[in-house]
C-alpha positions as CSV (number, residue, x, y, z in Angstrom):
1,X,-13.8,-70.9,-26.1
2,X,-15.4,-67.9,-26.2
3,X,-17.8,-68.8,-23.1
4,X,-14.4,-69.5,-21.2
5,X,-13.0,-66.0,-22.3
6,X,-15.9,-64.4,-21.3
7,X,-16.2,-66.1,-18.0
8,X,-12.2,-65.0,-17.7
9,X,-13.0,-61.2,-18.2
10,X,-16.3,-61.4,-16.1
11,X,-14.0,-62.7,-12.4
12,X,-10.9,-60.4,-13.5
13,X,-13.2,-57.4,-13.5
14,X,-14.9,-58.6,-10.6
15,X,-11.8,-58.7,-8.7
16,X,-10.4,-55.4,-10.1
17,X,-13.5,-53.6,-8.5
18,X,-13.0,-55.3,-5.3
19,X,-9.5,-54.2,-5.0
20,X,-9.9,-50.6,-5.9
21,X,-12.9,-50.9,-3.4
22,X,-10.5,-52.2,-0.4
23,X,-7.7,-49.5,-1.9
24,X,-10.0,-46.6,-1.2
25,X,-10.7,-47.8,2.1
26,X,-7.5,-48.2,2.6
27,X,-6.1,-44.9,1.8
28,X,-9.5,-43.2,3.4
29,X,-11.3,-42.3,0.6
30,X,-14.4,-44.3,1.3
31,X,-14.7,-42.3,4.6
32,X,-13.6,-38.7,2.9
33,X,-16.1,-35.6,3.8
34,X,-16.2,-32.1,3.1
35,X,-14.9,-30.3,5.9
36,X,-14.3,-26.7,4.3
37,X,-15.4,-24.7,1.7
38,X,-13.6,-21.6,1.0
39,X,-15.0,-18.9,-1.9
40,X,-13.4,-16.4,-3.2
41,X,-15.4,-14.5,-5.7
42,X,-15.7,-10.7,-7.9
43,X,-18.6,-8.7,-7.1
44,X,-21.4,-8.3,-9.9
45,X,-21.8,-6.2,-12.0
46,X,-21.2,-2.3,-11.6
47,X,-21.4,1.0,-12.5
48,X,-18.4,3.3,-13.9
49,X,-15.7,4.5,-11.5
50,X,-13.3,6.3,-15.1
51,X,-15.4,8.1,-17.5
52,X,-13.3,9.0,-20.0
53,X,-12.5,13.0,-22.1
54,X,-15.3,14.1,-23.6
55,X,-17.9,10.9,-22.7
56,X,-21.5,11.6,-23.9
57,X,-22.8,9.7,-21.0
58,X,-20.3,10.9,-18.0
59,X,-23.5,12.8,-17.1
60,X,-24.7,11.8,-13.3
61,X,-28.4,11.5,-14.5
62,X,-27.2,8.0,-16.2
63,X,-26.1,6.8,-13.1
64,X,-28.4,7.5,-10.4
65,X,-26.9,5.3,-8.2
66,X,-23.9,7.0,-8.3
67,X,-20.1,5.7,-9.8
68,X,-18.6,2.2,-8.6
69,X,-22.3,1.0,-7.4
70,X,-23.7,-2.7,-7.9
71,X,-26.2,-2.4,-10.9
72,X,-29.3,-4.7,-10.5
73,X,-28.4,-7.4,-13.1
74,X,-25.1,-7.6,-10.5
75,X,-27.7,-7.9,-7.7
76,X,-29.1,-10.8,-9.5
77,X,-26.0,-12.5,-10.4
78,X,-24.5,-12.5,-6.7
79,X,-27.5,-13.7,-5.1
80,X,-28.1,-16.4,-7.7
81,X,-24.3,-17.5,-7.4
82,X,-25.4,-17.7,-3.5
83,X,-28.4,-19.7,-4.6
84,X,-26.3,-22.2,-7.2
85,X,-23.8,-22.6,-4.0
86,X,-26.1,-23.6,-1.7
87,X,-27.9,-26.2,-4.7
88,X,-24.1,-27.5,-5.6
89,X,-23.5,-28.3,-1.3
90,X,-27.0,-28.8,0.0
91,X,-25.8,-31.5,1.6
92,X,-23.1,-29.5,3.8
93,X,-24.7,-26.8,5.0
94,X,-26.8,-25.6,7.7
95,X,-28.4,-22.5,8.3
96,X,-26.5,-21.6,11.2
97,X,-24.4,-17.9,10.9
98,X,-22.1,-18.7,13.8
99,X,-20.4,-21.3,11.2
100,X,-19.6,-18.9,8.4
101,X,-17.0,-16.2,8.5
102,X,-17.4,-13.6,5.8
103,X,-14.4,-11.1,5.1
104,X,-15.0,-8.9,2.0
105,X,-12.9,-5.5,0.8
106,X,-14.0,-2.3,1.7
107,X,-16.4,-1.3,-1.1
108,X,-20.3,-1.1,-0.9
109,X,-20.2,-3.1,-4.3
110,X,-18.1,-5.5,-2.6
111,X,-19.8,-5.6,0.7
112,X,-23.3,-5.9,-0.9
113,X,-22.2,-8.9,-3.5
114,X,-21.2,-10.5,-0.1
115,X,-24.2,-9.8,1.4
116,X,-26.3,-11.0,-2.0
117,X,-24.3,-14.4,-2.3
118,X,-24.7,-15.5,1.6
119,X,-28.9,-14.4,1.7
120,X,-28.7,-17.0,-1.6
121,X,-26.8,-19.5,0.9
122,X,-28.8,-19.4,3.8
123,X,-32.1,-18.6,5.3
124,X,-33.6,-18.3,8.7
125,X,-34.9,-21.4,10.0
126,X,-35.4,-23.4,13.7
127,X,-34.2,-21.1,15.9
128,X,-32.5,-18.4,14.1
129,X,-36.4,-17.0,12.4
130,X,-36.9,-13.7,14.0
131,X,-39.9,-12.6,11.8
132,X,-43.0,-14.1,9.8
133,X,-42.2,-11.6,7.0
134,X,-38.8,-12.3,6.0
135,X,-36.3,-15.3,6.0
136,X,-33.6,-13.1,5.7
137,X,-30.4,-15.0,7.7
138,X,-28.1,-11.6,9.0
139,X,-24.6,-12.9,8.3
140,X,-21.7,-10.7,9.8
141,X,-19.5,-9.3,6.9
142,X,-16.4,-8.0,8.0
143,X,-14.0,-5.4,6.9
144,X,-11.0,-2.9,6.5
145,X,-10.7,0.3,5.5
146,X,-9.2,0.2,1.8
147,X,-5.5,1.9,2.4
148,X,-5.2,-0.3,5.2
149,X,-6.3,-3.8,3.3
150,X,-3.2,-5.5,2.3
151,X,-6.0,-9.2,1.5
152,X,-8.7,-8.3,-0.5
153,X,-7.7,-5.5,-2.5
154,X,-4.7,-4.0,-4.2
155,X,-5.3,-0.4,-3.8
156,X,-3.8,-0.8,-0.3
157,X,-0.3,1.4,0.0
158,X,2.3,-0.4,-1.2
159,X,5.2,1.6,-2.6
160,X,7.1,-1.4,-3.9
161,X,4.2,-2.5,-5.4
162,X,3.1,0.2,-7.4
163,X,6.6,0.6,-8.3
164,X,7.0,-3.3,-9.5
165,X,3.2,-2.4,-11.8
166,X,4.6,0.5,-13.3
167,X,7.4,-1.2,-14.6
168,X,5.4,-4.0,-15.9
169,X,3.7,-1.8,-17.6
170,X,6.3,-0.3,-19.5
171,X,8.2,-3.6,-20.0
172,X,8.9,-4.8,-23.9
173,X,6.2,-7.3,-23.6
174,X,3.7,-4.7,-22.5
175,X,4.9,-1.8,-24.7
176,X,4.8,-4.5,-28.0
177,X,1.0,-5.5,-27.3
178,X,0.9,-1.4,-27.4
179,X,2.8,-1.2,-30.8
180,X,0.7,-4.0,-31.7
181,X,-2.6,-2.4,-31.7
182,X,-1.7,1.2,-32.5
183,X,-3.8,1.4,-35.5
184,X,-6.8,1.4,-33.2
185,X,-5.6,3.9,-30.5
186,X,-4.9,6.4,-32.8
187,X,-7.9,6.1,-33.6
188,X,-9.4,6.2,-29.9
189,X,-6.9,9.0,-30.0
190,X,-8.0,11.0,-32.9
191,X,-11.8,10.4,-32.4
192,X,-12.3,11.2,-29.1
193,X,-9.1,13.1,-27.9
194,X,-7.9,10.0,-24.9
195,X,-4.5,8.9,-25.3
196,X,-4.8,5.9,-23.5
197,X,-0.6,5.3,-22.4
198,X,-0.6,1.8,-20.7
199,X,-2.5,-1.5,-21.0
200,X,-4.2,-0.4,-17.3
201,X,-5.6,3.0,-19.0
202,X,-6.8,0.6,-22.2
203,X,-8.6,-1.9,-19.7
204,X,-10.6,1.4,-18.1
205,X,-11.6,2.6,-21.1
206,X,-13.2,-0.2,-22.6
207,X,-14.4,-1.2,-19.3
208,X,-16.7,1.9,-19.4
209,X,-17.5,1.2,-22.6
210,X,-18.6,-2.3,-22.2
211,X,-20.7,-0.6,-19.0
212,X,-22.2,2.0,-21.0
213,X,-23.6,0.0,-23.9
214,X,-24.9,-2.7,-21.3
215,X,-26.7,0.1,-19.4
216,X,-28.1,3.2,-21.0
217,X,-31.1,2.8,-22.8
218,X,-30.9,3.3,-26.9
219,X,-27.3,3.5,-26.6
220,X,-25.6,3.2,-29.8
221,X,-21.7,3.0,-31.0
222,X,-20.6,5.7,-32.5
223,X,-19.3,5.0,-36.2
224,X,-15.4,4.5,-35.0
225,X,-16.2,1.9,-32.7
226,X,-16.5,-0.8,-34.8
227,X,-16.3,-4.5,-33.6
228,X,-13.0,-4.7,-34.5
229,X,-11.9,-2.4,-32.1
230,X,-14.0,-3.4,-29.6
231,X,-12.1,-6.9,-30.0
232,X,-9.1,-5.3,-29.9
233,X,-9.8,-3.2,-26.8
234,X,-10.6,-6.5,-25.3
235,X,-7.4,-8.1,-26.2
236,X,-5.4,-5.3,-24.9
237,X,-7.4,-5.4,-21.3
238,X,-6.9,-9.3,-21.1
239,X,-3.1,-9.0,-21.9
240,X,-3.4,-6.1,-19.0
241,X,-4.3,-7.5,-16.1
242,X,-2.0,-10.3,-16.5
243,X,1.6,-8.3,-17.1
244,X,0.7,-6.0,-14.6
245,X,0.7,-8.9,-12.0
246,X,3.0,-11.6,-14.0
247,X,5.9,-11.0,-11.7
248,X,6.8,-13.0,-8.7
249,X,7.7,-10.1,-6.4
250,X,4.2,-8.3,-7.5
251,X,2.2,-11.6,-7.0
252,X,3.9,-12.1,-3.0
253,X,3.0,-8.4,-2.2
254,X,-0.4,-8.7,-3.7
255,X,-1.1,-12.1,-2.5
256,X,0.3,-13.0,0.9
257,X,-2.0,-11.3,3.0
258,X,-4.4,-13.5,1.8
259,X,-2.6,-16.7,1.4
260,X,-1.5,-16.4,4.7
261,X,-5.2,-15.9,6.1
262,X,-6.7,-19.3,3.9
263,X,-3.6,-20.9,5.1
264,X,-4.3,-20.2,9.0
265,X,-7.9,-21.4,8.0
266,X,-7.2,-24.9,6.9
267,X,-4.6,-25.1,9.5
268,X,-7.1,-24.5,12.0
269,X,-9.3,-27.3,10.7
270,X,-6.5,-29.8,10.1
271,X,-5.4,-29.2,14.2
272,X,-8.9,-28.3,15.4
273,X,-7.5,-24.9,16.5
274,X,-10.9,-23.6,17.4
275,X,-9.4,-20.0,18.2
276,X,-9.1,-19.8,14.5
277,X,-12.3,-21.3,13.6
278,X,-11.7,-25.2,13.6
279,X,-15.9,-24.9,14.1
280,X,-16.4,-23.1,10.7
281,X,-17.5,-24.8,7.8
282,X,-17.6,-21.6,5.2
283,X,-15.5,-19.1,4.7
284,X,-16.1,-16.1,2.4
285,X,-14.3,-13.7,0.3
286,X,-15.7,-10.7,-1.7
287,X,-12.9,-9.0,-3.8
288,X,-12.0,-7.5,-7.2
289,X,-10.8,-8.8,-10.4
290,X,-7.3,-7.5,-10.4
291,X,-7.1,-9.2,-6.7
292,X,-8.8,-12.4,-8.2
293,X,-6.4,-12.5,-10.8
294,X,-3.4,-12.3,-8.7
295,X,-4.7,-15.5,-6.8
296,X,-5.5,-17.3,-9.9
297,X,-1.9,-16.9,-11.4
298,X,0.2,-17.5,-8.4
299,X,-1.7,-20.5,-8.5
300,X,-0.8,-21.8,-12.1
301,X,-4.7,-21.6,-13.5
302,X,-5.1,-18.4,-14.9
303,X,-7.0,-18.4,-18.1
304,X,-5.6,-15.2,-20.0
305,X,-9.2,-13.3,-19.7
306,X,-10.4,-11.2,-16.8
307,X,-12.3,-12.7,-14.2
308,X,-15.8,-11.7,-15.2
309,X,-18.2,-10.2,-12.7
310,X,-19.3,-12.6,-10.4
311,X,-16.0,-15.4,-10.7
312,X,-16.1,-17.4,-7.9
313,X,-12.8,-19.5,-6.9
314,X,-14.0,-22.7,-4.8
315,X,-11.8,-24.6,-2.3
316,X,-12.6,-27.7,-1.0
317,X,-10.8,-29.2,1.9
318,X,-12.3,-33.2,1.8
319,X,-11.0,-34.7,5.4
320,X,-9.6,-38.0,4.7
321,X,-6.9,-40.1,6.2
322,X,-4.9,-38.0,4.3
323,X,-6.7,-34.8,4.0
324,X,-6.6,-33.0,0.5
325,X,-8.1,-29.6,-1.5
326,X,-10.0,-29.7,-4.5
327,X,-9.9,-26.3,-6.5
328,X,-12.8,-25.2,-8.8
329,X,-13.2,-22.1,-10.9
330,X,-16.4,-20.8,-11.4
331,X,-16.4,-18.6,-14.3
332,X,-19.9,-18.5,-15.7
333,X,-22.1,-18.4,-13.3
334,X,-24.9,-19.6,-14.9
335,X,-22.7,-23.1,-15.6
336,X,-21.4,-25.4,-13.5
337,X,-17.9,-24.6,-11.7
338,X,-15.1,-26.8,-13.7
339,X,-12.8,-28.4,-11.1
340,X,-9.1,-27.4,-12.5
341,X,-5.8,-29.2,-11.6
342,X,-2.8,-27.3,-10.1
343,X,0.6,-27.4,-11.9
344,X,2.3,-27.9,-8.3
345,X,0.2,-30.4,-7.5
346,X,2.0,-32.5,-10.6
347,X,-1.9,-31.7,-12.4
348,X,-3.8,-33.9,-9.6
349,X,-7.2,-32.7,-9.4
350,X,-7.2,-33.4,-6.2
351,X,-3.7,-31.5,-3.9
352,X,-3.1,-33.2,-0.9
353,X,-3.6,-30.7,1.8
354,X,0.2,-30.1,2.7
355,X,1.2,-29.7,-0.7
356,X,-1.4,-27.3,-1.0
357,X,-0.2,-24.9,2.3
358,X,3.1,-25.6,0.9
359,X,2.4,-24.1,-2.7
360,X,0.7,-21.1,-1.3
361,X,3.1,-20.6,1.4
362,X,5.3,-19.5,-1.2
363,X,4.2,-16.6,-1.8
364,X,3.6,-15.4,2.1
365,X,6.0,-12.8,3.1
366,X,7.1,-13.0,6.8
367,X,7.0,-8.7,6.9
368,X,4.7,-7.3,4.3
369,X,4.8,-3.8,5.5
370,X,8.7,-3.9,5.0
371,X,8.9,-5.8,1.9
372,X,6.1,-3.3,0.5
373,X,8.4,-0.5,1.5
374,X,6.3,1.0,4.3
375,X,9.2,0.3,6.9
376,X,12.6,1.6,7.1
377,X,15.6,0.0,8.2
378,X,17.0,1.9,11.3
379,X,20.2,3.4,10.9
380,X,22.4,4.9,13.3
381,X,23.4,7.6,11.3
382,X,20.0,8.5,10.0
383,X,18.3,11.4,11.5
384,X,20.8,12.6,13.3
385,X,20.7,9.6,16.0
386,X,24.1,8.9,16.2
387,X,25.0,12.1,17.4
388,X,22.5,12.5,19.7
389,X,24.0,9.1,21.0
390,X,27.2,9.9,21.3
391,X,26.3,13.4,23.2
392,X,24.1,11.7,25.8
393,X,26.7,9.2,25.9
394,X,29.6,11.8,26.9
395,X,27.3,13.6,28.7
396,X,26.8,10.4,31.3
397,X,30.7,10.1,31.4
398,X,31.1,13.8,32.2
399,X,28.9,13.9,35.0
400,X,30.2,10.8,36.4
401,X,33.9,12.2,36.5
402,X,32.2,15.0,38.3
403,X,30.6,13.1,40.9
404,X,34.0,11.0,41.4
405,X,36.2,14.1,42.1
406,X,34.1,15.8,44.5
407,X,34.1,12.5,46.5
408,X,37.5,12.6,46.1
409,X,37.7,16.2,47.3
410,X,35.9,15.8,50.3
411,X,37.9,13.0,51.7
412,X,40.9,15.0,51.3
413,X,39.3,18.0,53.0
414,X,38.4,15.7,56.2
415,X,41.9,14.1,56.3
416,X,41.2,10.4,54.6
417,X,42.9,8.3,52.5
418,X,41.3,7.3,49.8
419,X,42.4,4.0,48.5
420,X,42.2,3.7,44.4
């Protein structure tokens, strides 16, 4: 009986692995391929940009490089994420620059993360080597001036954005993480004179601190910064970032611009548009962690911590015979990327590639410059243009009466009839 059973359970699995082998043929999954990778990622690490009242180390000689620089421990995190990349997709890429299109914001720590993370993804070789001493692959990185970069960063102007931030950061939710923690700004407050007035001014501070103590040599906390406030500071900056982009209108303004761009991307692939790269087979995006955190909620996978330096956000468009996205978040970059499931995509690991434009096509505005505030709707009475109107207008008339009597005159004058 128990040989019988056994032979029983031995053909039904046999069969169940031949039909799930015909089913992914079927539905193309035997024949699925990367077509696209798309990485969206922080720069590394950094020097300050906010020193703070009455900081012992806001002295330039501790930051020779100047404020808002890559550090060298970010220089060695970007290009090692470019080296794990290119280990994670060996397979998928060749050393060819004409395939990748790189788009980063307009800062040097941004631009040289970029430039870091694609020298760990490719190297001269065949026909591109254009020196013995170097394999050094010269990718083109392109860019836009910061107030005019409505993608990759969120210091762009936008009026109805600012506005929206500001009130997030005075909501109930925000002022009651405020209230929650008071105990340790007063003592930020009484200790070193900054009273720090929203969540943003929190997340600065402790940013700097976090800098400071990982740069400057024999650094030491001073006896009010104990680790309990250091944990708290942390707490408050985490809770930060996400209320001051947790509304829908702030996530659309701060969003779309880029949504719109990865959305033209795939498209491009999925129709073979070539004019908007259908030949590519990486795209690349350097940004900052307020930008990257934007993405990662209007997406449904935010974590509830700030993207640490170097956070990489992978998409993966698989060609199939029905073509589909596979998201990963890489948050440690010395770990592997975890593949995450979107909540729109009913928590598939794998989005088919509609659903996916559909999801972020949400959040694409059709005028961004008007719904940020930057355009004005025309009004006939503004400015005085109605008058002016109305004068040119009667003016015209006038001078048409004018023209229509002296015609009239000079008939009469050589004896004619004129016929009305």
């Amino acid at each position: 009986m128990n040989l019988i059973s056994s032979t029983i359970i031995s053909i039904t699995i046999l069969f169940l692995q031949l039909y799930l082998c015909v089913s992914g043929k079927r539905y193309g999954k035997a024949d699925s391929k990367l077509d696209l990778l798309t990485i969206v990622h922080r720069h590394g690490e950094r020097t300050p940009y906010k020193f703070f009242a009455n900081d012992p180390y806001s002295d330039p000689k501790y930051w020779p490089d100047g404020e808002v620089e890559l550090t060298t421990p970010g220089r060695q995190r970007m290009y090692q994420l470019g080296v794990s990349i290119r280990e994670k997709y060996s397979t998928f890429f060749v050393d060819n620059p004409r395939l990748t299109y790189a788009r980063s914001s307009d800062a040097d720590r941004c631009i040289e993360s970029s430039e870091l993370v694609l020298h760990g993804i490719f190297k001269a070789t065949g026909r591109w080597v254009y020196s013995n001493e170097t394999r050094y692959l010269p990718i083109p990185i392109h860019t836009v001036p910061t107030a005019f970069d409505s993608m990759l960063t969120i210091d762009v102007n936008c009026p109805e954005a600012s506005t929206e931030k500001a009130r997030l950061l005075t909501s109930d939710t925000a002022k009651s993480i405020m209230n929650k923690y008071s105990g340790t700004l007063n003592i930020i407050k009484h200790e070193t004179g900054n009273d720090l007035s929203d969540l943003n001014a929190v997340a600065d501070f402790f940013t700097t601190l976090e800098i400071e103590e990982a740069n400057i040599q024999n650094w030491t906390r001073p006896t009010w910064l104990t680790d309990k406030v250091m944990e708290e500071l942390h707490i408050m900056s985490d809770a930060g970032i996400y209320i001051a982009q947790s509304s829908f209108k702030i996530l659309r303004l701060r969003t779309s611009n880029f949504f719109y761009d990865l959305r033209r991307r795939i498209d491009a692939k999925l129709y073979n548009d070539v004019k908007n790269g259908a030949n590519l087979k990486l795209i690349s995006y350097s940004t900052h962690d307020n930008l990257l955190a934007s993405i990662l909620i209007a997406l449904g996978i935010f974590d509830n911590k700030i993207p640490p330096y170097g956070a990489t956000l992978l998409f993966e468009l698989v060609r199939s015979e029905k073509p589909f996205v596979k998201t990963f978040y890489w948050n440690d970059t010395k770990s592997e990327p975890n593949q995450v499931a979107l909540p729109a995509c009913d928590n598939h690991l794998n989005c088919s590639a509609d659903r996916f434009t559909k999801l972020i096509s949400t959040y694409i505005l059709d005028d961004w410059e008007r719904e940020c505030g930057l355009k004005k709707e025309i009004s006939l009475w503004s400015n005085g243009l109605f008058v002016a109107l109305v004068v040119i207008l009667g003016l015209v008339i006038s001078a048409g009466l004018v023209w229509f009597m002296a015609i009239q005159w000079q008939a009469v004058r050589r004896g004619y009839t004129v016929i009305s």
